[in-house]
CHARMM-style PDB file with segment names, atoms N, HN, CA, C and O in Angstrom:
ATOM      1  N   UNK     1       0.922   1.395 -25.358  1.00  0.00      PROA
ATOM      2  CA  UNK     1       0.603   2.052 -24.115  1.00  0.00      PROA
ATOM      3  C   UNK     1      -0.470   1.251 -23.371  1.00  0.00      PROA
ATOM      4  O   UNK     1      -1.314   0.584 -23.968  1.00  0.00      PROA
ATOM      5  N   UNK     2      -0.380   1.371 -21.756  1.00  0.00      PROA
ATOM      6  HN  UNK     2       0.306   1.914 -21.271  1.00  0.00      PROA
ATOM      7  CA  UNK     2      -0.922   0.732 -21.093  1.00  0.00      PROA
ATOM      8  C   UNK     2      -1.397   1.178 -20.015  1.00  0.00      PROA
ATOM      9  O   UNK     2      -0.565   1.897 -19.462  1.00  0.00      PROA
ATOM     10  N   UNK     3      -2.819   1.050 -19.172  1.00  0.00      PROA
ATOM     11  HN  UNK     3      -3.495   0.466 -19.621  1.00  0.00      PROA
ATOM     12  CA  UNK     3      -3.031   1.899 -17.956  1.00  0.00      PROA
ATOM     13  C   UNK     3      -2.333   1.363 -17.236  1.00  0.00      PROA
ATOM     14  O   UNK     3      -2.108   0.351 -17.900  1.00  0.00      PROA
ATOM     15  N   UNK     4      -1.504   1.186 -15.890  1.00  0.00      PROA
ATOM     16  HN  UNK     4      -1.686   2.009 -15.351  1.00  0.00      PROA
ATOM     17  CA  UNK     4      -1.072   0.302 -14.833  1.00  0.00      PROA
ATOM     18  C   UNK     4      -1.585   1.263 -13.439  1.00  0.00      PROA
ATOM     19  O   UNK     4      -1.348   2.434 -13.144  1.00  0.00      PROA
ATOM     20  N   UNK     5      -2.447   0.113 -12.703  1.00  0.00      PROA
ATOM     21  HN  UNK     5      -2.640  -0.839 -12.943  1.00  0.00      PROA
ATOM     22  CA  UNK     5      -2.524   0.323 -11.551  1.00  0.00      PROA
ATOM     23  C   UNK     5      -1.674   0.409 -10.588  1.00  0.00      PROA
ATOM     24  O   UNK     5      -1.117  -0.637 -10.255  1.00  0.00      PROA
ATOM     25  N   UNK     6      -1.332   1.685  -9.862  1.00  0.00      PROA
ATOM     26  HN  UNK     6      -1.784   2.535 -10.132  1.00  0.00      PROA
ATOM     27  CA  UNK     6      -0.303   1.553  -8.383  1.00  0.00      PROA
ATOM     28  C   UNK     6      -0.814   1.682  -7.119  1.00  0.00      PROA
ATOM     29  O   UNK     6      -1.675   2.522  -6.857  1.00  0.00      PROA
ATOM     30  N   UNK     7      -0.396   0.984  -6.376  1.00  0.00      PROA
ATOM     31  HN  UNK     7       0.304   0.302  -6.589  1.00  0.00      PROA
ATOM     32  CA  UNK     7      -0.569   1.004  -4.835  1.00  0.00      PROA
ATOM     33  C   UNK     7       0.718   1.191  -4.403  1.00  0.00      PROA
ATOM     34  O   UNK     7       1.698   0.874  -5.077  1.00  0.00      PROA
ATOM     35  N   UNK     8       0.784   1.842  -2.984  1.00  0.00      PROA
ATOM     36  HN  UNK     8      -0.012   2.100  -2.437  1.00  0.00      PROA
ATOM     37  CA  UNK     8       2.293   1.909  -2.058  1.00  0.00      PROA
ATOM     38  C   UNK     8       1.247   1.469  -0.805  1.00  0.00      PROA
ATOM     39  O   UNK     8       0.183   1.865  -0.327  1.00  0.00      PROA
ATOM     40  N   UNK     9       2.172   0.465  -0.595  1.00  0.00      PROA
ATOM     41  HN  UNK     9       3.036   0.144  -0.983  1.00  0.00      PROA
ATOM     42  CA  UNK     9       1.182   0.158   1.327  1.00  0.00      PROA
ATOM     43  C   UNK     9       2.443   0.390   2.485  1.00  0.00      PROA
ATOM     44  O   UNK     9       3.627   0.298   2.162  1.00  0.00      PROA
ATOM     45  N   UNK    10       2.140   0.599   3.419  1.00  0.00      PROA
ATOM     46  HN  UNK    10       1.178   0.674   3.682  1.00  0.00      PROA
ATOM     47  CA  UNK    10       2.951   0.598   4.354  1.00  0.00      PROA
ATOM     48  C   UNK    10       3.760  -0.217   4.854  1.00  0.00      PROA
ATOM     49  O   UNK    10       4.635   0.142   5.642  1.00  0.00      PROA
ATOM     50  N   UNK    11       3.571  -1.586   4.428  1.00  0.00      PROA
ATOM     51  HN  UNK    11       2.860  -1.877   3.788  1.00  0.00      PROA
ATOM     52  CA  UNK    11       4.434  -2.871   5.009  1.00  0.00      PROA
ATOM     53  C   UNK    11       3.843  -4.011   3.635  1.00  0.00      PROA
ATOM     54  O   UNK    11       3.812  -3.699   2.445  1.00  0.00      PROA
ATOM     55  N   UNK    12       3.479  -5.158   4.141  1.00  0.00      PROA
ATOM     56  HN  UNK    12       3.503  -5.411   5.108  1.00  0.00      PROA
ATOM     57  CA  UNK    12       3.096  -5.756   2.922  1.00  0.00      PROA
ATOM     58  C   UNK    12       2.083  -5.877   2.248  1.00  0.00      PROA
ATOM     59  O   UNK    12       1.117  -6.317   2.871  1.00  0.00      PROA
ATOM     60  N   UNK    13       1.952  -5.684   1.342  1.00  0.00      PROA
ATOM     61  HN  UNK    13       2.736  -5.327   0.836  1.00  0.00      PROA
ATOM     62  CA  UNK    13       0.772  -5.224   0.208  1.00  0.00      PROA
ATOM     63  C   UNK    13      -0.226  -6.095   0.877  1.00  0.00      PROA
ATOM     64  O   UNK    13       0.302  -6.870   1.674  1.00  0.00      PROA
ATOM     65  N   UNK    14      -1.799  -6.213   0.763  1.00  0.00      PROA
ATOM     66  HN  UNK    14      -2.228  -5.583   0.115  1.00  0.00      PROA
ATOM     67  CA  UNK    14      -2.536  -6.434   0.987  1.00  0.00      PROA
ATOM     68  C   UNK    14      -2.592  -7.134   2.199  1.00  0.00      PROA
ATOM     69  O   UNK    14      -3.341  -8.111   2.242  1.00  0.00      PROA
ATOM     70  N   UNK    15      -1.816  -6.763   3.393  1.00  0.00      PROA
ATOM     71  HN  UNK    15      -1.209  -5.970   3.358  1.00  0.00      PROA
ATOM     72  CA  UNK    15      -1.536  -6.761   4.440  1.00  0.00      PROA
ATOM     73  C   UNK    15      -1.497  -5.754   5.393  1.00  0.00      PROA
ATOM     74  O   UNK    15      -1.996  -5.918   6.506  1.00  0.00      PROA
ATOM     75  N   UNK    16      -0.896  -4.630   5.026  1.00  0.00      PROA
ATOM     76  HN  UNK    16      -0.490  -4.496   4.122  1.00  0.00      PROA
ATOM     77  CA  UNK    16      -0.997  -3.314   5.600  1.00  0.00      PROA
ATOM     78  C   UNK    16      -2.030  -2.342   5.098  1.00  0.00      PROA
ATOM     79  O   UNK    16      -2.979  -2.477   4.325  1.00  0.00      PROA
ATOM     80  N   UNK    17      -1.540  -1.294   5.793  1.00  0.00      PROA
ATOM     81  HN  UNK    17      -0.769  -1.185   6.420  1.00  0.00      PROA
ATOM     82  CA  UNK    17      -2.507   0.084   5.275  1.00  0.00      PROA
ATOM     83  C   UNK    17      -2.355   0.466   4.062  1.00  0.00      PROA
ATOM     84  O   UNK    17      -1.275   1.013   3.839  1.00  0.00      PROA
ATOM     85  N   UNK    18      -3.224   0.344   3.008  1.00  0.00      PROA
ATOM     86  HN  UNK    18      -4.101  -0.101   3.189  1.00  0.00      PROA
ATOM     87  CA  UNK    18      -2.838   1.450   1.987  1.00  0.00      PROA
ATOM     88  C   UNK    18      -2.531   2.903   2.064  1.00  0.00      PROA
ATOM     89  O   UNK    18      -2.863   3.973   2.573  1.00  0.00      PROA
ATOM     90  N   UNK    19      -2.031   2.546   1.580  1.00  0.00      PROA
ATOM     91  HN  UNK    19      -1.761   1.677   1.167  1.00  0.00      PROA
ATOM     92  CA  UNK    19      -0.973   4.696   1.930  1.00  0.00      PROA
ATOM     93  C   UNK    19      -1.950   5.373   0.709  1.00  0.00      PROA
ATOM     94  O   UNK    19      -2.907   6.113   0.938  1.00  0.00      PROA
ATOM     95  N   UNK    20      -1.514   4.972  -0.562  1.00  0.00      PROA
ATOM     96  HN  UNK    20      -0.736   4.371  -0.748  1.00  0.00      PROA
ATOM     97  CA  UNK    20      -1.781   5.820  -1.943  1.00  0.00      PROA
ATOM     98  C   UNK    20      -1.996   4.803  -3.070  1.00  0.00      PROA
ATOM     99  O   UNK    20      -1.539   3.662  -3.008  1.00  0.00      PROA
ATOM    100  N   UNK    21      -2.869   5.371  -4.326  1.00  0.00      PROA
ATOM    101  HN  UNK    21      -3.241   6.298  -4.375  1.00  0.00      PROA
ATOM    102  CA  UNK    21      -2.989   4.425  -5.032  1.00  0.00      PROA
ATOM    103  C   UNK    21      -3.288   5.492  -6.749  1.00  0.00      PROA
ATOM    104  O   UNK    21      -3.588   6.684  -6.668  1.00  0.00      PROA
ATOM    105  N   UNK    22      -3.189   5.045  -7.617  1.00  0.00      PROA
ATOM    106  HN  UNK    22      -2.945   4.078  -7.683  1.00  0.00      PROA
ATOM    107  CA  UNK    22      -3.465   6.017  -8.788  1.00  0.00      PROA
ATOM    108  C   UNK    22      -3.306   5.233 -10.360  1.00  0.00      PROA
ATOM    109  O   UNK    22      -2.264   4.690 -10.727  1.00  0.00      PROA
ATOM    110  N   UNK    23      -3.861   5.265 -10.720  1.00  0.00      PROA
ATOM    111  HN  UNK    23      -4.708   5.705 -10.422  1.00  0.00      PROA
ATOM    112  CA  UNK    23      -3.783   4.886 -12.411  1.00  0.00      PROA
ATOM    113  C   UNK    23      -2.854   5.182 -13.166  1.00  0.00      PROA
ATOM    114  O   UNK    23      -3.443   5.975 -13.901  1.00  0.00      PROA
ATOM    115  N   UNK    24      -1.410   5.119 -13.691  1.00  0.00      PROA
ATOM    116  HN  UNK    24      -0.932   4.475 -13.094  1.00  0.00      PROA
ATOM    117  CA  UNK    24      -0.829   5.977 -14.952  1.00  0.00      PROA
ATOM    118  C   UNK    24      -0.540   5.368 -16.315  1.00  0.00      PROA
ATOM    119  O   UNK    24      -0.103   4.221 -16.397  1.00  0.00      PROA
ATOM    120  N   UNK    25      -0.826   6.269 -17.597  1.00  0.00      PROA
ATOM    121  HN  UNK    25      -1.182   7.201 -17.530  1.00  0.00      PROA
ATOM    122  CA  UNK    25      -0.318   5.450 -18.366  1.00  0.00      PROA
ATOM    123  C   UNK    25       1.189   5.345 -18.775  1.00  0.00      PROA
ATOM    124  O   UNK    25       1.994   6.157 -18.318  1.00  0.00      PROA
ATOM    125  N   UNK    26       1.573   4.368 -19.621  1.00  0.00      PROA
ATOM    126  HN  UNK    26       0.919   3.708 -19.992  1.00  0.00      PROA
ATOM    127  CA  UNK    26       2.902   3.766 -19.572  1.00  0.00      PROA
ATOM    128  C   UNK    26       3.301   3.088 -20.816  1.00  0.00      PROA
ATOM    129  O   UNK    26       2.454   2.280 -21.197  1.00  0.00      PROA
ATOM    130  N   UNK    27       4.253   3.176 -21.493  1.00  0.00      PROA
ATOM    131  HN  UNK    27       4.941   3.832 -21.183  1.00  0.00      PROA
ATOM    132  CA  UNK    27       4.748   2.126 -22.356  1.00  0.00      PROA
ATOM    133  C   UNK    27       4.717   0.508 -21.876  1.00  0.00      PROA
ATOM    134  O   UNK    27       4.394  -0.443 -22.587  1.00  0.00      PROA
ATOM    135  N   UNK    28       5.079   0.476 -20.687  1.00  0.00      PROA
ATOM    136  HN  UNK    28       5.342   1.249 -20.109  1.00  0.00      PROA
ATOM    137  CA  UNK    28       5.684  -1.173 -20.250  1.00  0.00      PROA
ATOM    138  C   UNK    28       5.543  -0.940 -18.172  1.00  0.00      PROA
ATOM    139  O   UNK    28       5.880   0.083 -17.575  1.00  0.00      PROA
ATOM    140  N   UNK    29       5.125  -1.866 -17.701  1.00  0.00      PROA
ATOM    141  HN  UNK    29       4.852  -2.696 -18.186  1.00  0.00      PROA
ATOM    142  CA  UNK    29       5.232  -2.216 -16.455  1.00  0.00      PROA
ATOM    143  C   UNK    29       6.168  -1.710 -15.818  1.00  0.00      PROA
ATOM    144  O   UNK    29       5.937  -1.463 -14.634  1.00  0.00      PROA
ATOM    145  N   UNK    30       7.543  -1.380 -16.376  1.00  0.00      PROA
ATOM    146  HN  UNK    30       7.730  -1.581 -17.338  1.00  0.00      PROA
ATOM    147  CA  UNK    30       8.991  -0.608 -15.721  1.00  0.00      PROA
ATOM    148  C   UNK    30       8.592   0.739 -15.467  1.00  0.00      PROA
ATOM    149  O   UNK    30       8.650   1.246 -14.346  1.00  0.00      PROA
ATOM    150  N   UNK    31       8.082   1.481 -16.764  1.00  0.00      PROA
ATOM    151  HN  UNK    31       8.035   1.070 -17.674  1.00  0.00      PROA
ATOM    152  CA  UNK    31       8.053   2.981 -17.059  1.00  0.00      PROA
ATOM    153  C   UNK    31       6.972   3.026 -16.130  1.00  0.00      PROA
ATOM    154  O   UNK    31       7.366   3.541 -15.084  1.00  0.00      PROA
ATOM    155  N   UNK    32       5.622   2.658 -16.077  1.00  0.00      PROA
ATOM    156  HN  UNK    32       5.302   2.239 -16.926  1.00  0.00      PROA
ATOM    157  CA  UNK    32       4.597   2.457 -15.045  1.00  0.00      PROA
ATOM    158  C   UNK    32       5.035   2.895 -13.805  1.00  0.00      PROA
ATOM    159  O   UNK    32       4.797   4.031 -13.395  1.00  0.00      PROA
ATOM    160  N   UNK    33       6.054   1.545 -12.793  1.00  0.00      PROA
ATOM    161  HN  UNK    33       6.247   0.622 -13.126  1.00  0.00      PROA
ATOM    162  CA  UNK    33       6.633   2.025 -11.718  1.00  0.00      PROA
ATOM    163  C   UNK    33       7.196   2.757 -11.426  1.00  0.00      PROA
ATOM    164  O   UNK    33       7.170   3.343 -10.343  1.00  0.00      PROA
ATOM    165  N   UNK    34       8.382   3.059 -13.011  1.00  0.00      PROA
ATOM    166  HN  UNK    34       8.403   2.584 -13.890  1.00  0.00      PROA
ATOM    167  CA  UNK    34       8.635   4.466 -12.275  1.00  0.00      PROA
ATOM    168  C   UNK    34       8.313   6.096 -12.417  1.00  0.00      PROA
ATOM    169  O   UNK    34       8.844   7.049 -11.846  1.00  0.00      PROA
ATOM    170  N   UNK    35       7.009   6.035 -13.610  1.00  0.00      PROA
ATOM    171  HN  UNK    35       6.578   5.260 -14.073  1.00  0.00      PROA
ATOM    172  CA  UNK    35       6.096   7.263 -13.291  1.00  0.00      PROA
ATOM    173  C   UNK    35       5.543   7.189 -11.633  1.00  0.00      PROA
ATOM    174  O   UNK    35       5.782   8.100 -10.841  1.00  0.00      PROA
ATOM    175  N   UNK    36       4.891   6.147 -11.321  1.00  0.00      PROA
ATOM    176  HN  UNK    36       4.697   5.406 -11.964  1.00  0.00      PROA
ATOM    177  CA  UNK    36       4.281   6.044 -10.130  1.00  0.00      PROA
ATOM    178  C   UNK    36       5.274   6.536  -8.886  1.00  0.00      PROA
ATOM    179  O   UNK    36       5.002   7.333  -7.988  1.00  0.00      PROA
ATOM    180  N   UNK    37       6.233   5.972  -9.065  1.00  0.00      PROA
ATOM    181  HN  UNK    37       6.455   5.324  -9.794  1.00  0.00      PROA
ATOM    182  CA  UNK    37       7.267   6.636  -8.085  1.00  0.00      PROA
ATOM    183  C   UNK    37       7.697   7.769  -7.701  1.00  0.00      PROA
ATOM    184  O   UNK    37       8.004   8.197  -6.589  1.00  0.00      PROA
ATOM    185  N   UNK    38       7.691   8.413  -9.161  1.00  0.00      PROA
ATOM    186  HN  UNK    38       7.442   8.066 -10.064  1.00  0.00      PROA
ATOM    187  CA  UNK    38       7.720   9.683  -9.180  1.00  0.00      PROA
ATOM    188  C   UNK    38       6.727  10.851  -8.646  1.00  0.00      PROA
ATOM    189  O   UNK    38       6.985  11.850  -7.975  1.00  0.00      PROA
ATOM    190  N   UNK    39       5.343  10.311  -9.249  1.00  0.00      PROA
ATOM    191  HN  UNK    39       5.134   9.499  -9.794  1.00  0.00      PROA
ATOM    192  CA  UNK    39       4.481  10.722  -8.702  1.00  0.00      PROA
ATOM    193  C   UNK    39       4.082  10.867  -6.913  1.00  0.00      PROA
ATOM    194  O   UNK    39       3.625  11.669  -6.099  1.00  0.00      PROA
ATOM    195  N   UNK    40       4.518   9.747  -7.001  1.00  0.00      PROA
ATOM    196  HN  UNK    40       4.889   9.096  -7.663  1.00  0.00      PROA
ATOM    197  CA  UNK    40       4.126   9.389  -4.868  1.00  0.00      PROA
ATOM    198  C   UNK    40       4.613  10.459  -4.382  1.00  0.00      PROA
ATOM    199  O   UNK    40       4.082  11.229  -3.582  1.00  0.00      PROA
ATOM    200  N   UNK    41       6.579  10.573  -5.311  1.00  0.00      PROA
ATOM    201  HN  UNK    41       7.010   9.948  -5.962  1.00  0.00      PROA
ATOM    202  CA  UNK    41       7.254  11.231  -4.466  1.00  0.00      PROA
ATOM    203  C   UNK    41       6.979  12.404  -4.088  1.00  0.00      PROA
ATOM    204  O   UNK    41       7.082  12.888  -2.961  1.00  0.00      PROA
ATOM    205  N   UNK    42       6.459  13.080  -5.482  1.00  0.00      PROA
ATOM    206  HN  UNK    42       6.374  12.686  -6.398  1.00  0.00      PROA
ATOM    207  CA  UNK    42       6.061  14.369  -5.580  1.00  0.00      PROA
ATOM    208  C   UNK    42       5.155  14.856  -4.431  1.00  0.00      PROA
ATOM    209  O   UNK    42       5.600  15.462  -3.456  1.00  0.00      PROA
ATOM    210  N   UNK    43       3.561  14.482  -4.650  1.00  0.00      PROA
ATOM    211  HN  UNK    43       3.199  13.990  -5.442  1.00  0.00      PROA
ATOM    212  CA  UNK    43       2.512  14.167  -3.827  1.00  0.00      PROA
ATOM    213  C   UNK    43       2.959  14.208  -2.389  1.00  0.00      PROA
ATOM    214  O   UNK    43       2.516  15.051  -1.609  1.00  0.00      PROA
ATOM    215  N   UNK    44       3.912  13.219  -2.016  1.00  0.00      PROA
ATOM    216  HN  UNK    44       4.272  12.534  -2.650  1.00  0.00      PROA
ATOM    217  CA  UNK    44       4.559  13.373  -0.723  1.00  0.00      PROA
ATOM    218  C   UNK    44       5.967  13.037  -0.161  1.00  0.00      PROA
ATOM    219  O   UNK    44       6.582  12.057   0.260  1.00  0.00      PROA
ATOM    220  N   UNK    45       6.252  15.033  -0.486  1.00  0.00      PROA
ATOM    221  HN  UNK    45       5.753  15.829  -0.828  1.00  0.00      PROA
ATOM    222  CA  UNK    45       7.899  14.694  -0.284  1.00  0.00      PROA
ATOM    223  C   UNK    45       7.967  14.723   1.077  1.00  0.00      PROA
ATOM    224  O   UNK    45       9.146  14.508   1.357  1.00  0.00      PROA
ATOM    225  N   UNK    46       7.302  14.882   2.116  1.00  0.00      PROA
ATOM    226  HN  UNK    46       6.344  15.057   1.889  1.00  0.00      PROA
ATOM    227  CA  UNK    46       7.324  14.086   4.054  1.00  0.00      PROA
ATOM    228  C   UNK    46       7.472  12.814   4.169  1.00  0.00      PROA
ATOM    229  O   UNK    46       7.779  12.232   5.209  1.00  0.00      PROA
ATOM    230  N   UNK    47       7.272  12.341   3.160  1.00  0.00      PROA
ATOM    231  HN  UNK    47       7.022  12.814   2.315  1.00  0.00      PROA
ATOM    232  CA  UNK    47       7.442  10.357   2.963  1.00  0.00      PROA
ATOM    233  C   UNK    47       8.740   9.818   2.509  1.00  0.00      PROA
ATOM    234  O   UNK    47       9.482  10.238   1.621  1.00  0.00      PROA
ATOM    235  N   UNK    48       8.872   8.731   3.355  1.00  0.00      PROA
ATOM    236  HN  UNK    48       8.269   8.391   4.077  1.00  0.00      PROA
ATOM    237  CA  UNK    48      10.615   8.338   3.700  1.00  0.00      PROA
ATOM    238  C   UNK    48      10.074   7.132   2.753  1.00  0.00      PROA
ATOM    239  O   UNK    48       9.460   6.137   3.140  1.00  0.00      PROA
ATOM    240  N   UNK    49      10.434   7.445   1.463  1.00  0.00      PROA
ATOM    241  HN  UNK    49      10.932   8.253   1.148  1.00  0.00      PROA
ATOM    242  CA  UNK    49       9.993   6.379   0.396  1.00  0.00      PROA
ATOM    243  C   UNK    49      10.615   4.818   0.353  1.00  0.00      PROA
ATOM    244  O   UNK    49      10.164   3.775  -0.119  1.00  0.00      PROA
ATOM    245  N   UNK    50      11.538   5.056   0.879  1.00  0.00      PROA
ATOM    246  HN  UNK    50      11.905   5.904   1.262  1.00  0.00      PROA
ATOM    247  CA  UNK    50      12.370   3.785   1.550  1.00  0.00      PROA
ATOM    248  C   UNK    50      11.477   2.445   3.011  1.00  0.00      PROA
ATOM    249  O   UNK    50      11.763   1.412   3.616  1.00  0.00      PROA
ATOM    250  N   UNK    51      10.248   3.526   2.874  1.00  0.00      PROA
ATOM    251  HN  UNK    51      10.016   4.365   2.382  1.00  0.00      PROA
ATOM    252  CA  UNK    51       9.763   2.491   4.407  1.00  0.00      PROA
ATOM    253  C   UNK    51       8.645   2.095   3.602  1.00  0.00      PROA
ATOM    254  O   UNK    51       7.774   1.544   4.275  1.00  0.00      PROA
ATOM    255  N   UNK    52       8.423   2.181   2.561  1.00  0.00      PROA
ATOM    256  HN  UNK    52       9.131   2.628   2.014  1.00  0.00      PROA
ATOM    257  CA  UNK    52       6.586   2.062   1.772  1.00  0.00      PROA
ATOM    258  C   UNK    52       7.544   0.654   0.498  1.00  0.00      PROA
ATOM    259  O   UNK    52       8.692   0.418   0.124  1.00  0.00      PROA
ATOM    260  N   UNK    53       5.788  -0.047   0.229  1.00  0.00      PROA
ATOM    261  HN  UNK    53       4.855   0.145   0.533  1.00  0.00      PROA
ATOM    262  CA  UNK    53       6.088  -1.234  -0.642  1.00  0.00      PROA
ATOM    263  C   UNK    53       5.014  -0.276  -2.008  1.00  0.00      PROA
ATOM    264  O   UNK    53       3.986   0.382  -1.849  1.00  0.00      PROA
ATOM    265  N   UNK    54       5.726  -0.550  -3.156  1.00  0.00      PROA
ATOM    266  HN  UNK    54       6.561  -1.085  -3.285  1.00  0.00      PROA
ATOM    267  CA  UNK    54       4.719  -0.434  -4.256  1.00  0.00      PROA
ATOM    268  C   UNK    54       4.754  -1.391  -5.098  1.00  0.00      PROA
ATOM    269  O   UNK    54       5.677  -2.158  -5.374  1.00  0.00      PROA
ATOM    270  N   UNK    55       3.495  -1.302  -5.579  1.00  0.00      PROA
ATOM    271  HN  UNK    55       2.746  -0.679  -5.355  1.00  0.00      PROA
ATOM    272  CA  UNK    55       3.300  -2.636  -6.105  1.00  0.00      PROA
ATOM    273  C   UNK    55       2.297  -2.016  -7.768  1.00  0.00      PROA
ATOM    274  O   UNK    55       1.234  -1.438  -7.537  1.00  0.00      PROA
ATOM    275  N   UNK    56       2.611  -2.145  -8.896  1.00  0.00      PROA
ATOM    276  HN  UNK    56       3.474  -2.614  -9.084  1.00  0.00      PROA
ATOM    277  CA  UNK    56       2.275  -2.167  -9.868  1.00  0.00      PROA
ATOM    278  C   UNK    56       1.703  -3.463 -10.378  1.00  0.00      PROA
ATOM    279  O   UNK    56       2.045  -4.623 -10.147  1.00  0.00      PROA
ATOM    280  N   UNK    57       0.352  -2.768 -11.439  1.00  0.00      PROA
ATOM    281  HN  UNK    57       0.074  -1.826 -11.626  1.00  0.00      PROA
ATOM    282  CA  UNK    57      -0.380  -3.594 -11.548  1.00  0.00      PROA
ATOM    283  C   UNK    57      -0.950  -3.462 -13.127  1.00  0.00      PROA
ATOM    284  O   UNK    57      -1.207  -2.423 -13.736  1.00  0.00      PROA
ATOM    285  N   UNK    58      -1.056  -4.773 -13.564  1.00  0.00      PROA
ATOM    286  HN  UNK    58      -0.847  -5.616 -13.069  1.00  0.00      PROA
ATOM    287  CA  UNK    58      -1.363  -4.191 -15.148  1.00  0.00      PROA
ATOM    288  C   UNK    58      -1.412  -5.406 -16.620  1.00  0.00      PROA
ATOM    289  O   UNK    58      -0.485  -6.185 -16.837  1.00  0.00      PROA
ATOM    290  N   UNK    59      -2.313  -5.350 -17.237  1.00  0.00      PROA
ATOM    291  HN  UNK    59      -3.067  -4.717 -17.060  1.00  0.00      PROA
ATOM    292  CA  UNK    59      -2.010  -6.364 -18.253  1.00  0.00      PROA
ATOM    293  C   UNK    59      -1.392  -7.637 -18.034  1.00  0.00      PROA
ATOM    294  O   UNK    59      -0.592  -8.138 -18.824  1.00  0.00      PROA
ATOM    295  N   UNK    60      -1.841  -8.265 -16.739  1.00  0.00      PROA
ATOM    296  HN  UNK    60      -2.491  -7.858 -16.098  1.00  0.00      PROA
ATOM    297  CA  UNK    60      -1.620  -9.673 -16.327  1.00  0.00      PROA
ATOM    298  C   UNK    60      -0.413  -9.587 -15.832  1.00  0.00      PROA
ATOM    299  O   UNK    60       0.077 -10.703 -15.654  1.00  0.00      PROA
ATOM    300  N   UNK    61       0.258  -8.727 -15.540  1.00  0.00      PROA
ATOM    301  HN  UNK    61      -0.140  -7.821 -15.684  1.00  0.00      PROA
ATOM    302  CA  UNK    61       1.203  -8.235 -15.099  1.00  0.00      PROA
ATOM    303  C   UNK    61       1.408  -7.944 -13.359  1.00  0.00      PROA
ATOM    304  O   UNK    61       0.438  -7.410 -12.822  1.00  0.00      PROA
ATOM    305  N   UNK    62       2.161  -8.146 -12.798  1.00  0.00      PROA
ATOM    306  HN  UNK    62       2.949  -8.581 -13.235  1.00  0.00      PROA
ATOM    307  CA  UNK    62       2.447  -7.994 -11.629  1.00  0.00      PROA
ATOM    308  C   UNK    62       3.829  -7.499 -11.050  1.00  0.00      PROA
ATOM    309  O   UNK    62       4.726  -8.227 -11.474  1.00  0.00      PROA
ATOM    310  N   UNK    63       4.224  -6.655 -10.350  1.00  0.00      PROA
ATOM    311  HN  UNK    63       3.495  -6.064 -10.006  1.00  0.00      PROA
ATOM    312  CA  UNK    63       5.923  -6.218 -10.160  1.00  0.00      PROA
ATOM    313  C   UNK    63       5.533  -5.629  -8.887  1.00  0.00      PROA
ATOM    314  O   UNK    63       4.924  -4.567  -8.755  1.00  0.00      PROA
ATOM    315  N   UNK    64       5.961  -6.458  -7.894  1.00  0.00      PROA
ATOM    316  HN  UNK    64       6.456  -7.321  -8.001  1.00  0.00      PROA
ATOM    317  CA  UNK    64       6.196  -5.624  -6.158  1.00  0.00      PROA
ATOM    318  C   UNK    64       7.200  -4.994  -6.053  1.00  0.00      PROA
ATOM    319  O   UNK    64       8.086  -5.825  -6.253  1.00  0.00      PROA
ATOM    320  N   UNK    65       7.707  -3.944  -5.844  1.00  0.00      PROA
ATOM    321  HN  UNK    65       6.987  -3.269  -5.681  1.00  0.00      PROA
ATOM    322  CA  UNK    65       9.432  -3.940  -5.342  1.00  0.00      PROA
ATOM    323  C   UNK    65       9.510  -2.796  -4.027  1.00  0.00      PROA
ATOM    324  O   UNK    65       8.893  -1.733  -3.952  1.00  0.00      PROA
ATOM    325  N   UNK    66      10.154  -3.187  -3.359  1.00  0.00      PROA
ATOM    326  HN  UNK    66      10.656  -4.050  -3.420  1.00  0.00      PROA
ATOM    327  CA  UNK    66      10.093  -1.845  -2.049  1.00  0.00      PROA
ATOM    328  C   UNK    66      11.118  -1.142  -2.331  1.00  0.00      PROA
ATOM    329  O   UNK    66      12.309  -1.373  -2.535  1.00  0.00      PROA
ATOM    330  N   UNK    67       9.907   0.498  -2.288  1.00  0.00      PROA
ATOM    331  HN  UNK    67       8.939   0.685  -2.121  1.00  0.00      PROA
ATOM    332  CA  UNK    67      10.446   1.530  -2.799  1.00  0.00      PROA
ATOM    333  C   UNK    67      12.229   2.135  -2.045  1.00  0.00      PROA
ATOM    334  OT1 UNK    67      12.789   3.129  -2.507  1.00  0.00      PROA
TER     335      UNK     67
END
């Protein structure tokens, strides 16, 4: 298990606005993104999750993918 950091920004990561950001833990960098995903969604089902970038972060680890 692993903490992984998430961000969702509005356009490109450390380029745009940060929208949301949160800590979860995780088996692996995959499960990470997609607790985090889940979570966002939850948090905010008014959000067209299709227009936001998330970007996971973790154990030298890196994975962008738009949501």
């Amino acid at each position: 298990m692993a903490i992984f950091y998430l961000s969702v920004w509005q356009g490109v990561p450390q380029q745009s606005d940060l929208i949301w950001e949160a800590n979860v833990l995780a088996e692996n960098i995959e499960d990470g993104y997609r607790i985090g995903k889940t979570r966002f969604a939850v948090e905010h089902p008014d959000k067209d999750l299709k227009r936001y970038t998330m970007v996971a972060t973790g154990d030298s680890v890196e994975k962008s993918i738009s949501v």
